[in-house]
VOPAGU-2260 file (C-alpha; in pm, 1 decimal, decimal comma):
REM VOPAGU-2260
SITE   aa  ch    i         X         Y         Z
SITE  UNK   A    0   -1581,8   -2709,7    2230,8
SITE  UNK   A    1   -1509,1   -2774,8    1872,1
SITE  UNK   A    2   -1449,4   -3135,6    1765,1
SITE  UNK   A    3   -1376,5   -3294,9    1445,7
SITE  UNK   A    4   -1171,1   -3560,9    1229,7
SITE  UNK   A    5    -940,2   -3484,8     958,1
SITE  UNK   A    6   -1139,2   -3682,4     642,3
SITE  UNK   A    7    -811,2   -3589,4     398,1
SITE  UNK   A    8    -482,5   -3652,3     386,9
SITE  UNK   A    9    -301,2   -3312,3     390,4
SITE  UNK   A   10      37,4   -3335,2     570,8
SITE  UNK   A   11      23,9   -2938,5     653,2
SITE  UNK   A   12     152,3   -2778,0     959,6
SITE  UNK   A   13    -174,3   -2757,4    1240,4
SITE  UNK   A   14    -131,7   -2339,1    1262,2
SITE  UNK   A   15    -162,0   -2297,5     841,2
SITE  UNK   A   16    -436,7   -2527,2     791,6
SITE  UNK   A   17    -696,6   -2454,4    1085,1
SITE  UNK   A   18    -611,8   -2090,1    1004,1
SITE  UNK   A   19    -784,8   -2164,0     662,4
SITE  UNK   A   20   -1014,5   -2355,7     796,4
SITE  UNK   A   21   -1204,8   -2144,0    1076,9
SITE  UNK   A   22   -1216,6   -1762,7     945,2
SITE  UNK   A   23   -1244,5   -1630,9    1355,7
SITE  UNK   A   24    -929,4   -1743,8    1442,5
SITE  UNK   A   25    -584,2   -1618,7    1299,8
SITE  UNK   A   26    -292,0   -1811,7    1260,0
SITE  UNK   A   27     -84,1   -1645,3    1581,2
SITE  UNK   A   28    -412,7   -1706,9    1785,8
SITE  UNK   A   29    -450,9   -2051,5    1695,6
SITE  UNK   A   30     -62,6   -2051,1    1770,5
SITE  UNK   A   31    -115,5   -1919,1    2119,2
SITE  UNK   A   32    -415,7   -2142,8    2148,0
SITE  UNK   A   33    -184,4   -2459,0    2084,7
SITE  UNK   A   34      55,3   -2359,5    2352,7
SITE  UNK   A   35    -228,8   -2316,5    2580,2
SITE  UNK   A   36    -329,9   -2673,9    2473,2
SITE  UNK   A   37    -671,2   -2557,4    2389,9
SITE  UNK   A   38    -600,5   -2755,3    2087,9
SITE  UNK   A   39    -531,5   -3099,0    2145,8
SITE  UNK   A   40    -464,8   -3380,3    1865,8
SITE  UNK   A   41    -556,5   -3722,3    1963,0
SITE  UNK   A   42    -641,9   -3607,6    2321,4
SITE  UNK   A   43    -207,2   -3454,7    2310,8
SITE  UNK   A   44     -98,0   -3163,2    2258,4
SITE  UNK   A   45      56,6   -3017,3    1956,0
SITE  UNK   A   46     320,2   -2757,9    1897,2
SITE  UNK   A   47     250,5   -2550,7    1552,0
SITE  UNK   A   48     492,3   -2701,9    1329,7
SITE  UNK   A   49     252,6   -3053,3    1347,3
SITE  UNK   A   50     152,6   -3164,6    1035,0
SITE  UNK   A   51    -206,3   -3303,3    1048,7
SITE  UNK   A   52    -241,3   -3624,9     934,0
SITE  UNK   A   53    -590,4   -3827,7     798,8
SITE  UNK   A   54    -773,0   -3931,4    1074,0
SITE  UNK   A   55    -653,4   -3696,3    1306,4
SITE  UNK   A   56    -892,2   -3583,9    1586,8
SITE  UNK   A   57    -878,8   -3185,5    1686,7
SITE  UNK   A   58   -1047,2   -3041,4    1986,8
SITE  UNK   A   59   -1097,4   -2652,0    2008,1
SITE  UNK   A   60   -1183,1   -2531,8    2313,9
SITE  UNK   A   61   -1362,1   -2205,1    2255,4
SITE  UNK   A   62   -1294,7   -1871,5    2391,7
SITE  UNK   A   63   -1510,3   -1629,7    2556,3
SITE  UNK   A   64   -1391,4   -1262,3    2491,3
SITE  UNK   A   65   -1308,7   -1119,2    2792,3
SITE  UNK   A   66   -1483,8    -797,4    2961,9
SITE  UNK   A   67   -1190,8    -500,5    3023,0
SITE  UNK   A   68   -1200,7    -228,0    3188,6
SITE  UNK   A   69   -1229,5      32,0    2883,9
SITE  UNK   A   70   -1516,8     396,7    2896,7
SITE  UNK   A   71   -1602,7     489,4    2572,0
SITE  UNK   A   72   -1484,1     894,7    2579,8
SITE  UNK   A   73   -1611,4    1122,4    2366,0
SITE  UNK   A   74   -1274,5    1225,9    2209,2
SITE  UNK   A   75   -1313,6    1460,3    1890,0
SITE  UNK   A   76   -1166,4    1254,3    1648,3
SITE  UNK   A   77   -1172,2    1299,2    1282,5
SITE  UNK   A   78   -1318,7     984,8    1058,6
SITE  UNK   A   79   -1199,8     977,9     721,6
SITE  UNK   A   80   -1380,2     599,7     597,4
SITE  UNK   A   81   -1667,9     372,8     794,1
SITE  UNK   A   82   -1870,2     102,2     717,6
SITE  UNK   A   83   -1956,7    -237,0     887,6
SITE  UNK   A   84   -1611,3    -383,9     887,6
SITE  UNK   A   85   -1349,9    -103,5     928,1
SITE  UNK   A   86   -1346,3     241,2    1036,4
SITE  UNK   A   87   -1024,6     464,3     977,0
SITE  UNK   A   88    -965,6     767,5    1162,1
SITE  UNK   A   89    -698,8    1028,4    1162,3
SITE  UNK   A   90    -509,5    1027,1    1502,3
SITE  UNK   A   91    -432,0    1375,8    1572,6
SITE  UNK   A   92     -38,3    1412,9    1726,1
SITE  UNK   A   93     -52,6    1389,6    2111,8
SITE  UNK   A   94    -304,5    1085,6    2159,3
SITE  UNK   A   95    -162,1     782,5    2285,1
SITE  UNK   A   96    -347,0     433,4    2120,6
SITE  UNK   A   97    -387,6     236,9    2414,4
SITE  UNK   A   98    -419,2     279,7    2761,7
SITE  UNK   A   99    -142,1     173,3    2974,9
SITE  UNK   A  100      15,9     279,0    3274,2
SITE  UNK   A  101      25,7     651,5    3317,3
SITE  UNK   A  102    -245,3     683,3    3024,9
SITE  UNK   A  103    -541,8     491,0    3168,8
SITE  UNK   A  104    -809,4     673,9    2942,6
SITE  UNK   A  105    -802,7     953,0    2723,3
SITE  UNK   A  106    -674,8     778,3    2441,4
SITE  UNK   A  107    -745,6     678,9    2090,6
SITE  UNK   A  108    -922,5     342,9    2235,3
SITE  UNK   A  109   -1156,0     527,8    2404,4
SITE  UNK   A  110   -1216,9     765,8    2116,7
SITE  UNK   A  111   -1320,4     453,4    1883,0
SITE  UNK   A  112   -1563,2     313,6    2175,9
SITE  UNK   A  113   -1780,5     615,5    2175,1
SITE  UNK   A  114   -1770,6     593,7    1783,7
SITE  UNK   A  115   -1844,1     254,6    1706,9
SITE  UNK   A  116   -2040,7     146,6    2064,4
SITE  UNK   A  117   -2080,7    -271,5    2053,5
SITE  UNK   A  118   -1916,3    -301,4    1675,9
SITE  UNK   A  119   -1548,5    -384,4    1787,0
SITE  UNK   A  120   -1291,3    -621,8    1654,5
SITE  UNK   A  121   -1285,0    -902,5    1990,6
SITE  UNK   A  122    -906,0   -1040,6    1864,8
SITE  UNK   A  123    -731,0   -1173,5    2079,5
SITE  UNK   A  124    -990,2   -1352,2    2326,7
SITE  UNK   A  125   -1108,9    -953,1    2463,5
SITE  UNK   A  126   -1342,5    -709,3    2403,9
SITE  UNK   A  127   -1148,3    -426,4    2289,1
SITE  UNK   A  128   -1126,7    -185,3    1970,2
SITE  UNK   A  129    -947,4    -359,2    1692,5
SITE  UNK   A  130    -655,6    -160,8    1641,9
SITE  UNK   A  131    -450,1    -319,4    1322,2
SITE  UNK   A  132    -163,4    -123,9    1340,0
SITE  UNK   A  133     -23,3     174,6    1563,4
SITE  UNK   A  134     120,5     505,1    1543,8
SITE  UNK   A  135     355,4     642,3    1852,2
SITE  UNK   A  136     205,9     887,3    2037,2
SITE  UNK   A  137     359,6    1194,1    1868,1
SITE  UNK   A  138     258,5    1058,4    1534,6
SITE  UNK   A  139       3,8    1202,7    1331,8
SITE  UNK   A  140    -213,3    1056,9    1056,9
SITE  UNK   A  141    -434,1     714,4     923,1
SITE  UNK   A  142    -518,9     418,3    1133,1
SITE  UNK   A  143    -675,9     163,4    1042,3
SITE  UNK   A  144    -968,6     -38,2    1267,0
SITE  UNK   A  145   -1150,4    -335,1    1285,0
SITE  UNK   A  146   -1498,7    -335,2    1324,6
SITE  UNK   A  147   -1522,9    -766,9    1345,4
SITE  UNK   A  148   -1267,4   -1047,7    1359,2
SITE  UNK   A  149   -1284,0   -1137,3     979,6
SITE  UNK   A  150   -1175,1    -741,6     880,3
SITE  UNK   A  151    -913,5    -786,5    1162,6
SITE  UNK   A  152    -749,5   -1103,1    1015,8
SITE  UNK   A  153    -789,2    -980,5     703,6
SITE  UNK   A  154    -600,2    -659,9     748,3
SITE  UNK   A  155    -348,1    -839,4     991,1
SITE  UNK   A  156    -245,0   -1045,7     708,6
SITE  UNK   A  157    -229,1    -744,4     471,8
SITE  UNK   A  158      -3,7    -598,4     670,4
SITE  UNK   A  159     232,7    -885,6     740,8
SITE  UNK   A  160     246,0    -943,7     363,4
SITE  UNK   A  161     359,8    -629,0     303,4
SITE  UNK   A  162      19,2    -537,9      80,1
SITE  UNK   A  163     -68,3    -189,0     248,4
SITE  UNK   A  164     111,3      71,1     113,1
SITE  UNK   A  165     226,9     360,1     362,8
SITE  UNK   A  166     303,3     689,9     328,6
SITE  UNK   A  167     437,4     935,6     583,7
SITE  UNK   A  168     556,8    1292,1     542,0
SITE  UNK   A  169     833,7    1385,5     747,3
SITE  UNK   A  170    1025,7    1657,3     843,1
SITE  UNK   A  171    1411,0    1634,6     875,5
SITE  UNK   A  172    1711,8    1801,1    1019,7
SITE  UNK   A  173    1992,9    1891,1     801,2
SITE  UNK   A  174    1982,2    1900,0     392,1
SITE  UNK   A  175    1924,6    1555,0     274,9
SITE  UNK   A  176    2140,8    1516,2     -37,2
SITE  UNK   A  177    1976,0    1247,7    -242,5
SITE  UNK   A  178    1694,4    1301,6    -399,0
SITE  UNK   A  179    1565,8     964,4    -273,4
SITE  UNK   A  180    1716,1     638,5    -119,0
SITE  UNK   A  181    1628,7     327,0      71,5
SITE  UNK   A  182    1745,4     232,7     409,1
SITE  UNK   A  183    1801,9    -181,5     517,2
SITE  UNK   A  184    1913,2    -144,3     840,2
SITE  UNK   A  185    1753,3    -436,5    1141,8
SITE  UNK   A  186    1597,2    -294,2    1410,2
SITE  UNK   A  187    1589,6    -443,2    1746,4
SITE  UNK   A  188    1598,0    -343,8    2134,6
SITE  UNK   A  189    1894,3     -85,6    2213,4
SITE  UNK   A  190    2138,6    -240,3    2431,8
SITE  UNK   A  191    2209,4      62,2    2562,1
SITE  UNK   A  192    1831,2     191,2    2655,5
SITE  UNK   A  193    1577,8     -44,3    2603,4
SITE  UNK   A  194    1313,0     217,0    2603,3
SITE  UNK   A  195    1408,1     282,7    2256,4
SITE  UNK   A  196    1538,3      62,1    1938,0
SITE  UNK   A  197    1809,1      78,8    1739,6
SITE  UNK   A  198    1990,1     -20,2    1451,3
SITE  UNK   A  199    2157,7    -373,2    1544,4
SITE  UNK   A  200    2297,6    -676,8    1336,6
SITE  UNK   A  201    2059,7    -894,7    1530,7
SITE  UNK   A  202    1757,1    -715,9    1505,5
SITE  UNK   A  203    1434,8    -767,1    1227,4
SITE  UNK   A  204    1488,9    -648,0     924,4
SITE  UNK   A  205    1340,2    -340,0     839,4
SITE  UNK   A  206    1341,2    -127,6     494,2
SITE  UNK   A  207    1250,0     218,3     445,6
SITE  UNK   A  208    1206,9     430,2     151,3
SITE  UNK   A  209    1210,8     804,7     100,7
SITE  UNK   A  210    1246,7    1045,7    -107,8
SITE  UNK   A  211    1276,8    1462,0     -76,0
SITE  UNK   A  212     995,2    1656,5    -179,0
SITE  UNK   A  213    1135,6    2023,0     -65,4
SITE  UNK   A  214    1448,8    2141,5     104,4
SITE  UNK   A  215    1424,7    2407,2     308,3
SITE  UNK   A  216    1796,7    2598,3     365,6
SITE  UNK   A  217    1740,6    2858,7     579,2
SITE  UNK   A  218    1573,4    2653,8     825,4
SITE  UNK   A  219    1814,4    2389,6     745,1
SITE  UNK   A  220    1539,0    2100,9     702,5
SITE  UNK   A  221    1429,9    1903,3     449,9
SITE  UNK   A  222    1064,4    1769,3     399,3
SITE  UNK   A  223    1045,3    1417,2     326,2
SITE  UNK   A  224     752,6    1155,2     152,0
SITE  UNK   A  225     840,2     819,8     327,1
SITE  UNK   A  226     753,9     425,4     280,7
SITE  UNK   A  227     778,1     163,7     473,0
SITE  UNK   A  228     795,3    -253,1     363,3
SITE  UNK   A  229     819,7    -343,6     702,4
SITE  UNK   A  230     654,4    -201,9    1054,0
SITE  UNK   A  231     910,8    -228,8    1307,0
SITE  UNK   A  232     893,4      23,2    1631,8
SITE  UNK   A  233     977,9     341,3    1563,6
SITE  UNK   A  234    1108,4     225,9    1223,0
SITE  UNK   A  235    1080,3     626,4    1071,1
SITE  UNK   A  236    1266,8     760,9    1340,0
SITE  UNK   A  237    1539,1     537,8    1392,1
SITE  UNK   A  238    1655,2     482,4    1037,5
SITE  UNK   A  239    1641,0     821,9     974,6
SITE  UNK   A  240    1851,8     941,4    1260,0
SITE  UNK   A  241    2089,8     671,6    1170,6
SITE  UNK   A  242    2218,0     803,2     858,9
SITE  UNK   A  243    2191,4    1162,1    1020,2
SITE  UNK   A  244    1872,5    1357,6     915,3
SITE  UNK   A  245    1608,6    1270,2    1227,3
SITE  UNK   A  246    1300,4    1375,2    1231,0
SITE  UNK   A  247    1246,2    1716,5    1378,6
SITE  UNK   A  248    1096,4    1781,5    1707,6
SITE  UNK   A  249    1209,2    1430,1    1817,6
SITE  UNK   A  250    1363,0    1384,4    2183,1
SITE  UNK   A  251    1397,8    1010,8    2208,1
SITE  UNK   A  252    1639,9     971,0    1887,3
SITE  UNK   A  253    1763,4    1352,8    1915,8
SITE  UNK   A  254    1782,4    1642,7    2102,7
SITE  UNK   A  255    1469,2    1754,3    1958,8
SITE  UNK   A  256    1556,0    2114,5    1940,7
SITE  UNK   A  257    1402,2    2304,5    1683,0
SITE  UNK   A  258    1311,7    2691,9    1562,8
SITE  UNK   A  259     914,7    2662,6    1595,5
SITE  UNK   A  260     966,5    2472,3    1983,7
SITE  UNK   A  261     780,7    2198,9    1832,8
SITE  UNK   A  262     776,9    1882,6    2046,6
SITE  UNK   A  263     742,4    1549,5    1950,0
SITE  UNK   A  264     826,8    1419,2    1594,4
SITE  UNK   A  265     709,7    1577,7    1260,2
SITE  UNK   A  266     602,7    1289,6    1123,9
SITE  UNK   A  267     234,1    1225,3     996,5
SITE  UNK   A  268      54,5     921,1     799,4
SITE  UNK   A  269     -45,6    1066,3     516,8
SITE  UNK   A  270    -212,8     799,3     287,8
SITE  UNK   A  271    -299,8     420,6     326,2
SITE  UNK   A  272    -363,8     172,3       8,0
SITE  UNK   A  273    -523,0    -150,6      82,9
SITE  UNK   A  274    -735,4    -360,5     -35,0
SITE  UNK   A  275   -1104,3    -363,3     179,5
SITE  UNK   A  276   -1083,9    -703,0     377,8
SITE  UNK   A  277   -1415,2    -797,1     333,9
SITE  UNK   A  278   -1521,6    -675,5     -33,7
SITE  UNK   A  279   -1191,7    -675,9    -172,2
SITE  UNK   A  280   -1226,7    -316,4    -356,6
SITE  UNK   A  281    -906,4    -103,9    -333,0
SITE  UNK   A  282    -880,5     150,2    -111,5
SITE  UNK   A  283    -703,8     484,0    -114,4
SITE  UNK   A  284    -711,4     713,6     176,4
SITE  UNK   A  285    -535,0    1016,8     271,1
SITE  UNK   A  286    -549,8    1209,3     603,1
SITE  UNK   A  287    -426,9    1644,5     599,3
SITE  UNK   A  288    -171,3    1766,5     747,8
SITE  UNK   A  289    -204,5    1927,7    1096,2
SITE  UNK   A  290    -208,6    2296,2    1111,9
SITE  UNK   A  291     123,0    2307,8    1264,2
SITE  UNK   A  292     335,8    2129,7     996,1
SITE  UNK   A  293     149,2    2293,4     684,3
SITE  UNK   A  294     256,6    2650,0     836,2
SITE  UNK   A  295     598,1    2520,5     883,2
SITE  UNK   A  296     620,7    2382,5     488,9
SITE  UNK   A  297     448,9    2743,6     431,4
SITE  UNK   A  298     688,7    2921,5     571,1
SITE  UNK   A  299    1006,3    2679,7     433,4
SITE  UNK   A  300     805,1    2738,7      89,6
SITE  UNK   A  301     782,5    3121,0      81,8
SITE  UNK   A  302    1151,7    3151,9     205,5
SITE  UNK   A  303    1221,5    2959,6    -118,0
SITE  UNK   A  304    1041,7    3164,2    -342,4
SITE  UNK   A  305    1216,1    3489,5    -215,5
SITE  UNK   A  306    1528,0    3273,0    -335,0
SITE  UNK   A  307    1419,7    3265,7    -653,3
């Protein structure tokens, strides 16, 4: 139990200023700590809008990460950056992230225990990898992990700031006619399926930018370099099939139909910038493209250069 008095006057909300203050804990666990009222002001609880106040007495009441069920696997998995704090791999299309039902082991999770043994990010009150951000299953390409709390926060915040910069290649139905664009379309829940998301006035906004590095006529596909601002769920996928060029090989937002029978989206992660969230240095990585999707551009390339 953590117990102290405010010595300052500093009128800031409770969730901003112990965020500062205690370098383990980030702001949405100190918010879900509050509701919990395992923070207490003056003996009360507090929602996360309080401002503290001089004089004010806060109690933490410490967590104790949480054993899981989770078996390191040994999962070939390439590593493309480690050190102490982070460790970024390059998820090969097919793994899932985290178990869940119907995917109990054999997943990326897994993979990372038998990498990085006892060095794992403990986020969120558990024992578990610290995965910063996702990738669907089908997706290829960088992820990042923590290694400790203070490279998880760190990188959370990052992201939600919109400081990493991501880049995806993608490979589209149709002939995309613009050389590049931006989409700013919300995303939300489909109220038709809500399995999937859509594109809905009272979903989160979401803005994606791309621009065409090769079209490929005879195959009637066009290969795409993508950005994203924001991270919603399947954010690629659905803006893209939205204004009518989805991403090949995808069933959930097409048919999915394709020449080379590939299933599940071409869509990979190629590069990540950040900045290291411990030392500060910037960081550029960049992950190849499976075998599958460079002898697809191949073969869109050569047909190309017979045009010529």
């Amino acid at each position: 139990m953590k117990k102290f008095i405010i010595q300052e006057e500093v009128n800031k909300r409770i969730d901003n200023y112990l965020s500062k203050k205690n370098e383990d804990l980030s702001r949405v666990a100190i918010q879900r700590l509050l509701q919990e009222e395992k923070i207490l002001v003056n003996g009360k609880r507090a929602k996360a809008s309080y401002k503290v106040r001089k004089n004010d007495e806060i109690t933490i009441e410490e967590e104790k990460p949480k054993e899981i069920e989770l078996k390191a696997q040994d999962i070939p998995i390439e590593v493309v950056y480690e050190d102490d704090d982070i460790i970024v791999v390059n998820k090969p299309k097919g793994l899932v992230v985290h178990p869940a039902n119907g995917n109990p082991d054999g997943t990326l999770v897994n993979a990372i225990m038998a990498i990085c043994k006892d060095s794992l990010s403990g986020i969120g009150g558990e024992i578990r990898p610290g995965i910063v951000h996702r990738l669907d299953k089908d997706t290829s390409g960088l992820l990042i992990v923590a290694k400790n709390d203070k490279a998880h926060i760190n990188m959370s915040e990052q992201i939600k700031n919109h400081e990493v910069e991501k880049t995806y290649i993608a490979l589209v139905k149709g002939i995309v006619k613009e050389n590049e664009a931006t989409i700013n379309m919300p995303i939300g829940r489909s109220p038709k399926d809500r399995k999937k998301m859509a594109v809905v006035k009272t979903g989160k906004k979401a803005i994606t930018h791309f621009k065409v590095l090769e079209r490929f006529y005879k195959e009637n596909c066009t290969l795409l370099e993508v950005k994203i601002e924001t991270g919603r769920t399947h954010q690629i996928r659905v803006h893209l099939s939205q204004i009518g060029y989805p991403v090949v090989g995808d069933t959930t937002y097409s048919n999915g139909k394709n020449k080379w029978n590939i299933k599940g989206q071409c869509l990979h992660a190629k590069s990540l910038k950040f900045k290291h969230p411990i030392t500060g240095k910037e960081m550029f990585l960049e992950a190849k493209l499976p075998k599958y999707f460079e002898d697809i551009i191949k073969e869109g390339k050569e047909e190309n250069g017979r045009k010529n």
